[in-house]
N, C-alpha and C positions, 0 to 999 in steps of 0.2 A: 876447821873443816868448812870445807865450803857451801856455800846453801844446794846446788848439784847433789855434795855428796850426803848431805842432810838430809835432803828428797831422797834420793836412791834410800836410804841409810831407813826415813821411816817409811818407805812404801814396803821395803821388805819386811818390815818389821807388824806393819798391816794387814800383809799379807799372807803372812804366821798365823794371826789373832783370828783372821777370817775362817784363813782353814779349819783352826782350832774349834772355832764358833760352828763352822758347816759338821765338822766331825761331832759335836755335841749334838746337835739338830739331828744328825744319822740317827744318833743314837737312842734318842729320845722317842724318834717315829719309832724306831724299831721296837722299844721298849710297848710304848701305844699297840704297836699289831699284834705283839705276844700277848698282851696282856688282854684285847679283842678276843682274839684264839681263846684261848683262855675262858673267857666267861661265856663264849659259846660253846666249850665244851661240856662247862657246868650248865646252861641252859639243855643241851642234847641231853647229858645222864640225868637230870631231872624230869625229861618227858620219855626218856626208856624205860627210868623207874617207875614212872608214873603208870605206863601202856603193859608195861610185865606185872602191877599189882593188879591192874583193871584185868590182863588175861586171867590173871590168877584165883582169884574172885570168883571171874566167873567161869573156869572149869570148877572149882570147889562145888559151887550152886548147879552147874549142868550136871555134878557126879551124882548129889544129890535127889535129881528130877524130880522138883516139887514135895518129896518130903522135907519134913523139919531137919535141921542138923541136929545132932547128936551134939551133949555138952564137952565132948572132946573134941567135937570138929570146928563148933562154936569158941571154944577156951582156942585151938589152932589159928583158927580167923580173926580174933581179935589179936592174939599174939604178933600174926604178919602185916595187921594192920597196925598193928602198934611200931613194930619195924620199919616198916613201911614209910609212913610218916618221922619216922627219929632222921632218916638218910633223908627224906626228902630236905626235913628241918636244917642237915644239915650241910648239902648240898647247897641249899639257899642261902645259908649263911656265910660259907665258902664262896658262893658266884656273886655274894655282896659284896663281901672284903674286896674278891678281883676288882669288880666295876670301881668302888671306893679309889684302889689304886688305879686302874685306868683313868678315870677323873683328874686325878691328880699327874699322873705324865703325861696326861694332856694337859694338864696349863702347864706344866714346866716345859711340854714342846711349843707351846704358846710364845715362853718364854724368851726359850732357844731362838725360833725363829727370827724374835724383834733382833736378838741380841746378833743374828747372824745378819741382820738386812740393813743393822748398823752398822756395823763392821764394814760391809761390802758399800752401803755407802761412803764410808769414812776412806775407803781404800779408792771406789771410783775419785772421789775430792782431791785427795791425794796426787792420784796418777793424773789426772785433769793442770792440777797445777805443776807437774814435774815436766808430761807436753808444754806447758805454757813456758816455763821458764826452758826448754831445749828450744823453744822459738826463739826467745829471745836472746838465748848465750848465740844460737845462728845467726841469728839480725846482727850483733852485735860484733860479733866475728866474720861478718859479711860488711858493715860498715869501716872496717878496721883496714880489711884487707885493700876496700876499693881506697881509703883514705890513702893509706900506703903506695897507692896505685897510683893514685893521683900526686902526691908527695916526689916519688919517682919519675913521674911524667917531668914533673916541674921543674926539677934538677937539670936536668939532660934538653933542654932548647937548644934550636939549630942558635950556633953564633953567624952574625953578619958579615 
């Protein structure tokens, strides 16, 4: 094989590994923004629940109006406070785990990226040297031709 078909041969071959490497990197962002989404969802129902126990509270106490609660409405209030906090508990521990994983496809998009901007280097290097040597098979095939050119001239002198 010839060093042309050699070049050709591993540019495309570069050229495979790059995409492959860019379509990883897609991937990985993507995975990153769901996974964003994601724990901003868990941060929102965390502060809804938070805003619907606070209303709740306090229509109980406004129903109330400065009397004492009664030990059934006091045993209710603790009840939904106790709710209350178990969902928030474990909503928080849910929008931990996401972050956890967020964290983590972000360094594997970390990853992705080096491994996509080598690739694309290793491919511009490539293509850089496959121009170089097309200069030179032309130099080369532009030397031949004039040689030949010249060769032919030489043959062919007027006789005296």
């Amino acid at each position: 094989m010839t060093t042309r078909h050699t070049l050709d041969r591993l540019l495309a071959l570069r050229r495979q590994r790059t995409r492959l490497a860019e379509r990883d990197l897609a991937t990985e962002r993507a995975r990153c923004r769901d996974l964003a989404r994601e724990t901003q969802r868990f941060d929102s129902a965390r502060q809804r629940l938070a805003h619907t126990a606070q209303q709740q509270e306090q229509a109980l106490f406004d129903a109330a109006a400065g009397r004492p609660l009664s030990a059934a409405e006091t045993l209710a209030w603790q009840q939904s406070r106790a709710e209350q906090a178990a969902l928030q508990a474990a909503l928080a521990q849910r929008q931990q785990l996401c972050q956890q994983a967020a964290r983590l496809a972000q360094q594997r998009e970390q990853t992705r990226r080096g491994e996509w901007a080598r690739c694309r280097q290793r491919q511009q290097a490539l293509a850089q040297l496959q121009a170089d040597q097309q200069r030179r098979d032309a130099r080369a095939a532009e030397s031949l031709a004039e040689l030949e050119h010249e060769e032919g001239r030489g043959g062919r002198e007027p006789r005296p």
